[in-house]
N, C-alpha and C positions, 0 to 999 in steps of 0.2 A: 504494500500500500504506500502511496506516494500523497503528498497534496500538490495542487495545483502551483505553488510558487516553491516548491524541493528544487529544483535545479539553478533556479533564483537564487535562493536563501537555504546556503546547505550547512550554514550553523545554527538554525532557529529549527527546532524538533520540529517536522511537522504534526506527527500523532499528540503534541498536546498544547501548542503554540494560537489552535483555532477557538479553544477555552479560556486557554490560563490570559492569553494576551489578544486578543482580538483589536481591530483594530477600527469598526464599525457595530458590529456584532457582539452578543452578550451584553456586559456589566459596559464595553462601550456604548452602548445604546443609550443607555440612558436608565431613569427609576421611576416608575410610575403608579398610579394609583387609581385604583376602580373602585366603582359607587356605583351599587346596584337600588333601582327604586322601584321597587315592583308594579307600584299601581297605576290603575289603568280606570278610566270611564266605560272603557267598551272594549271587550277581548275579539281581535281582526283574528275573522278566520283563516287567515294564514298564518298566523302568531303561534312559533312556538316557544318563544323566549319563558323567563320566570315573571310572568305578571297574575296582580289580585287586582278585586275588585277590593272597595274599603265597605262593605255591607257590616260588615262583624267588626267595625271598628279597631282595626288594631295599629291604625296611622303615627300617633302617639306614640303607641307604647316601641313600634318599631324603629321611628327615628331614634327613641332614646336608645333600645339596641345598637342599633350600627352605634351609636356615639360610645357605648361602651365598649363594642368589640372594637371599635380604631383603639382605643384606650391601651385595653390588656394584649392588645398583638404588639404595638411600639414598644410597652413597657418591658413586653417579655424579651424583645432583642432580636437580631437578625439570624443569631446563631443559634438558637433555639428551631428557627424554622426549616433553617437550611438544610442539607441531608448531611448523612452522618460522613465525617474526613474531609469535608468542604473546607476551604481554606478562607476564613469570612470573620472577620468580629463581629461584637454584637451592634455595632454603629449602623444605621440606616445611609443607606445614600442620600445625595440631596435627589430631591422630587422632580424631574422635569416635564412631566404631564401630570392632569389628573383629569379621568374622564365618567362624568354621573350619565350611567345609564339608567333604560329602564325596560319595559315599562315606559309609563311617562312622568318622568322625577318631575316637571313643570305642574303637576296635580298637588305638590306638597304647597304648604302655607310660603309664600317667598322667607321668611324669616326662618322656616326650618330647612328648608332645603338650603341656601345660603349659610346655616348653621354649620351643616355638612361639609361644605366645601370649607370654611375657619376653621373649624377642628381638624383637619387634614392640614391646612396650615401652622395651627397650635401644636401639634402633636410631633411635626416631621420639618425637615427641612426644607421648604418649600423651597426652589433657584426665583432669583428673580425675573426671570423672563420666562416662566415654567408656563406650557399651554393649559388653561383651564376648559372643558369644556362641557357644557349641557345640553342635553337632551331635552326638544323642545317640540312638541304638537302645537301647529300653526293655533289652534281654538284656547289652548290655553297663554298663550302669548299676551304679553300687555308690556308698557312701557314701563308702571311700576316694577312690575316683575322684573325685568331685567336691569335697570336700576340699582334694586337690592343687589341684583346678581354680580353686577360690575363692584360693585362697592366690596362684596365678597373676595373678589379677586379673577371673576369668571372672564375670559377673557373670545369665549371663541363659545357658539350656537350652532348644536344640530339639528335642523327642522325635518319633520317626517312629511314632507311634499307628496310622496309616493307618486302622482301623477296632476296634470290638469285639466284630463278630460271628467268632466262630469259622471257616463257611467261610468269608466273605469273607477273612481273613486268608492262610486258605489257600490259596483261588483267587490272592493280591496275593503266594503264595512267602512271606511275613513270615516271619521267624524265632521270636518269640515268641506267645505267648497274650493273651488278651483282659483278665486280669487284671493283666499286668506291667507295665503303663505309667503305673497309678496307684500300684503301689511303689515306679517309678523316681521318679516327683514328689514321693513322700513322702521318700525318701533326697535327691535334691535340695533338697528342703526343711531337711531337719535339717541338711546339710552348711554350709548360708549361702546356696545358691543363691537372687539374688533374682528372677528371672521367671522362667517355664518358658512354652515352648509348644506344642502338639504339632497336629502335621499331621496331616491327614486327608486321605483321598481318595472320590469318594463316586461311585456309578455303575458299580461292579463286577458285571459279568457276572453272577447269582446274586446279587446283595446284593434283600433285599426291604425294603417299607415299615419293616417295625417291627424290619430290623436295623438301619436309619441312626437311627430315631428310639431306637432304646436306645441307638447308641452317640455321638447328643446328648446322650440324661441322662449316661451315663457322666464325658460330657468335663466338663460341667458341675458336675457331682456329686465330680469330682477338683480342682475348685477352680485349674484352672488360668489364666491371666493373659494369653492368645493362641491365636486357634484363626488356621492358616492350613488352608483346606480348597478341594479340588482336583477336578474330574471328570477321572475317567481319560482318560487320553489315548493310544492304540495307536500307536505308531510305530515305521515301516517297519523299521529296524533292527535290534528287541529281537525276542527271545522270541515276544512277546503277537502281534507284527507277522505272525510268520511264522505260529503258529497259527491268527490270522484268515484269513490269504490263504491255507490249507489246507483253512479252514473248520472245525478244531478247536473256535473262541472265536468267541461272537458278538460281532459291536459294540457298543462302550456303544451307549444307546439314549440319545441327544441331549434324545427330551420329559423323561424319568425322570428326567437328568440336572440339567437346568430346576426340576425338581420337587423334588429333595433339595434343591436351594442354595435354591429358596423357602422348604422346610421349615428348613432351618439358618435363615437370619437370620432368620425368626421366633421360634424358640426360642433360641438366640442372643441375641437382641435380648433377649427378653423375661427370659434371665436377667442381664441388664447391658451384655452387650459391645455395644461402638460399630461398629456395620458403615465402616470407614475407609478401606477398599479393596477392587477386587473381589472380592479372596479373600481377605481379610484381617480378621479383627475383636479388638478389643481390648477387655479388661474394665475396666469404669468404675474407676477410683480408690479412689472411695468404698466402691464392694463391696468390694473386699480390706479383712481384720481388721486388717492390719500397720499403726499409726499412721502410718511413715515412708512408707506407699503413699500417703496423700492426695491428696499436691500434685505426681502426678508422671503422665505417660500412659503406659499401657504397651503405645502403639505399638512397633515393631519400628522404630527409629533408624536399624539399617543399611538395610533395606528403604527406607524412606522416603529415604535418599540415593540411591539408583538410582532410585527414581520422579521425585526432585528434580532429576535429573539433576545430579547433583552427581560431583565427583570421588575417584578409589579406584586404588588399587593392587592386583595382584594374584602370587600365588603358588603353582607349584605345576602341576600337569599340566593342561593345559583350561581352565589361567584365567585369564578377562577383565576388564584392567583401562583403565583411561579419565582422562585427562586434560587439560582442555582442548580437546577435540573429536577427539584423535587416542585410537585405541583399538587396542590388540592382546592377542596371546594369546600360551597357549603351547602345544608339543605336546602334541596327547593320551596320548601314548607314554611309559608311566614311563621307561623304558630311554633312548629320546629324549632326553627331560627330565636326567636322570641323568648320562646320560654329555654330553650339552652341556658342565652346568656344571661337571662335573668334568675336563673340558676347556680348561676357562676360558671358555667360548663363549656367546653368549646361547642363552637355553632359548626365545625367542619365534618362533612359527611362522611367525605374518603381522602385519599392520599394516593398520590405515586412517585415514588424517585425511577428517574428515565433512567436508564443504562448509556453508558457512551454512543452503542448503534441506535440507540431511538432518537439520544440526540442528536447526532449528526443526521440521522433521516428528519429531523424537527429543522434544524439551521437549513438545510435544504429546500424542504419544502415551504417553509414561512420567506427565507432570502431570496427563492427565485421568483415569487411574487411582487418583486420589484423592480421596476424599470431596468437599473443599474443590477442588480443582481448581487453578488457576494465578492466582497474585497478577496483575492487570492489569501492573505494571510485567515481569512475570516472562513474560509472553506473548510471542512473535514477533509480529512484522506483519502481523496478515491483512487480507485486502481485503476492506472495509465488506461487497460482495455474497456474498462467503463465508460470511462470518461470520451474515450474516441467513440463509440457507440454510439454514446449520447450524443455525439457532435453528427456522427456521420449519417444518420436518419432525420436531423434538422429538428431537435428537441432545444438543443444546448449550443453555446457559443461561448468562447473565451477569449472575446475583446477586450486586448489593453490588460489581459489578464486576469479579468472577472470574470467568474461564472455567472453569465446570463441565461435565462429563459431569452428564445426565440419568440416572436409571435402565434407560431405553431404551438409551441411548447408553452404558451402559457394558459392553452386551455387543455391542455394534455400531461399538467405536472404529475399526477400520480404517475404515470408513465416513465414521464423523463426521472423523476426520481428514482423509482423501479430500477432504470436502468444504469444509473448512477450508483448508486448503491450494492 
């Protein structure tokens, strides 16, 4: 087994130089922080995330959860969490993301959600330019709300746009209308928020031609700073699940679905954004009017630490955090979750410490999800005949000496990986 920069760098080990020293990758990455908010007004029958309704009231008593479990996880130390022989004290790294999922965390009181985000601040070392970001349904949006939110330290909004054709909306359950997501960017805007993004999903059942491509101009035309955009996905669990195996819903159609996401990055593309990840693009610097936008990307910072595989802590019902190769969660179960720590008890469900091959199959598959792909030093080992494989079927490429995914290859990673590996 060789790594890709051995002939390069023939006094840096390669089998343990892509852990211990990374140079984009791992504990380079950065240190990050997840906030899960489970609740929701209306459970979208494609949803299969961890969200509640609040019928049983347990809003309250859950913020004060998460506040206690950020509490006893910092207090206990980094080296308590890590796996066993990991080479780590018990000091937290400084924070450079933190990102409140949900559900829809904009459903909490502004003053507890914003709470949320402080104690993340009080507890850890927040960087001063660290990305804050919230999770935001266009209906729950208001200027006060983000306000508060700025004042907390929130610095970047994710809105769930999903689409702006009318039935698509309806078919996807959305709560609001085609028009509310570019008032919510505008009240984001005035409040101080500085990036917004909003999600899409494209390949709904009933969506046609010239609804996705209106609600390209749309996104465009609201001036926002990050599209992440999604082909529906039907799973076994939800809603959508049960009405296809009824035969109520047809399947997305996989060609159609090909066909929006070529249509997106071309119009995308063409009005600035950087196609940066599969599903992910960012708008150039320079298009934004804001002087202070210039000199800065407006990638998604936390994202980019889980493709970098880098390290994160997590909060909250369903969420997955990672440190060092060992990863666990917590229960899906608010009540679960709730009465643990008010127990005193850990809220975490399971636990895994990855093995060097799972990690190195992990660094691969999250790294070749990015444009740029993996710093040569940042690579695992692969063996010379792998790696020519991968190159000589047009999975993989190593320009300038990164392992990049091709364009082929980046809808075909398990494959390229496979064959990497």
């Amino acid at each position: 087994m060789t790594s890709l920069d051995a002939a390069e760098r023939p006094d840096v080990p390669p089998a343990s130089r892509w852990l211990d020293d990374p140079v984009e990758s791992g504990p380079a990455a950065g240190f990050g922080v997840y906030l899960h908010v489970p609740f929701c007004a209306h459970r979208c029958g494609y949803c299969d995330f961890a969200t509640w309704d609040d019928k049983a009231g347990w809003m309250d008593r859950y913020v004060a959860a998460v506040h206690d479990d950020i509490a006893r996880t910092v207090a206990g130390g980094r080296r308590v969490l890590a796996p066993a022989g990991a080479d780590l004290d018990d000091a937290w790294p400084r924070v450079t993301s933190v990102f409140v999922g949900g559900g829809t965390p904009t459903l909490l009181p502004p003053d507890d959600l914003a709470g949320l985000v402080e104690r993340v601040a009080g507890e850890l070392d927040l960087a001063g330019d660290a990305e804050v970001t919230v999770e935001c349904n266009p209906e729950t949006a208001s200027i006060a709300l983000f306000e508060r939110l700025v004042a907390a330290g929130v610095t970047r909004v994710s809105m769930g746009a999903q689409s702006f054709a009318p039935h698509v909306l309806a078919t996807l359950e959305r709560q609001h209308g085609p028009e509310r997501p570019v008032e919510a960017i505008a009240e984001a805007r005035a409040a101080g928020i500085g990036e917004v993004n909003l999600d899409l999903i494209y390949g709904t059942p009933g969506e046609r031609d010239e609804d996705w491509a209106e609600t390209l101009r749309r996104v465009v035309a609201a001036g926002t700073d990050h599209v992440s955009a999604y082909a529906l996905t039907i799973h076994d669990n939800t809603p959508f699940g049960v009405a296809v195996r009824a035969g109520a819903m047809p399947l997305p159609d996989e060609d159609v679905q090909a066909e929006r996401f070529d249509v997106a990055d071309d119009v995308l593309g063409a009005a600035g954004f950087e196609h940066y990840e599969v599903s992910n693009w960012a708008r150039s610097p320079a298009r934004r009017a804001a002087p202070e936008a210039a000199s800065r990307s407006f990638r998604s910072r936390h994202n980019l630490l889980y493709w970098r595989h880098g390290d994160y802590l997590a909060f909250g019902v369903g969420a997955h955090a990672h440190v060092a190769g060992r990863r666990w969660w917590s229960h899906r179960s608010i009540p679960r979750y709730v009465t643990a720590i008010e127990a005193g008890a850990s809220p975490v469900a399971a636990a895994e410490e990855l093995s060097p091959v799972e990690r190195a199959e992990e660094r691969l598959m999250l790294g070749l999800r990015v444009r740029e792909g993996l710093h040569p030093v940042d690579a695992p080992p692969l063996d010379p005949a792998a790696l020519a494989d991968a190159v000589g079927v047009g999975l993989v490429t190593t320009s300038c000496g990164r392992l990049q995914a091709t364009d082929r290859g980046w809808f075909l990673l398990d494959e390229a990986v496979r064959r990497l590996m």
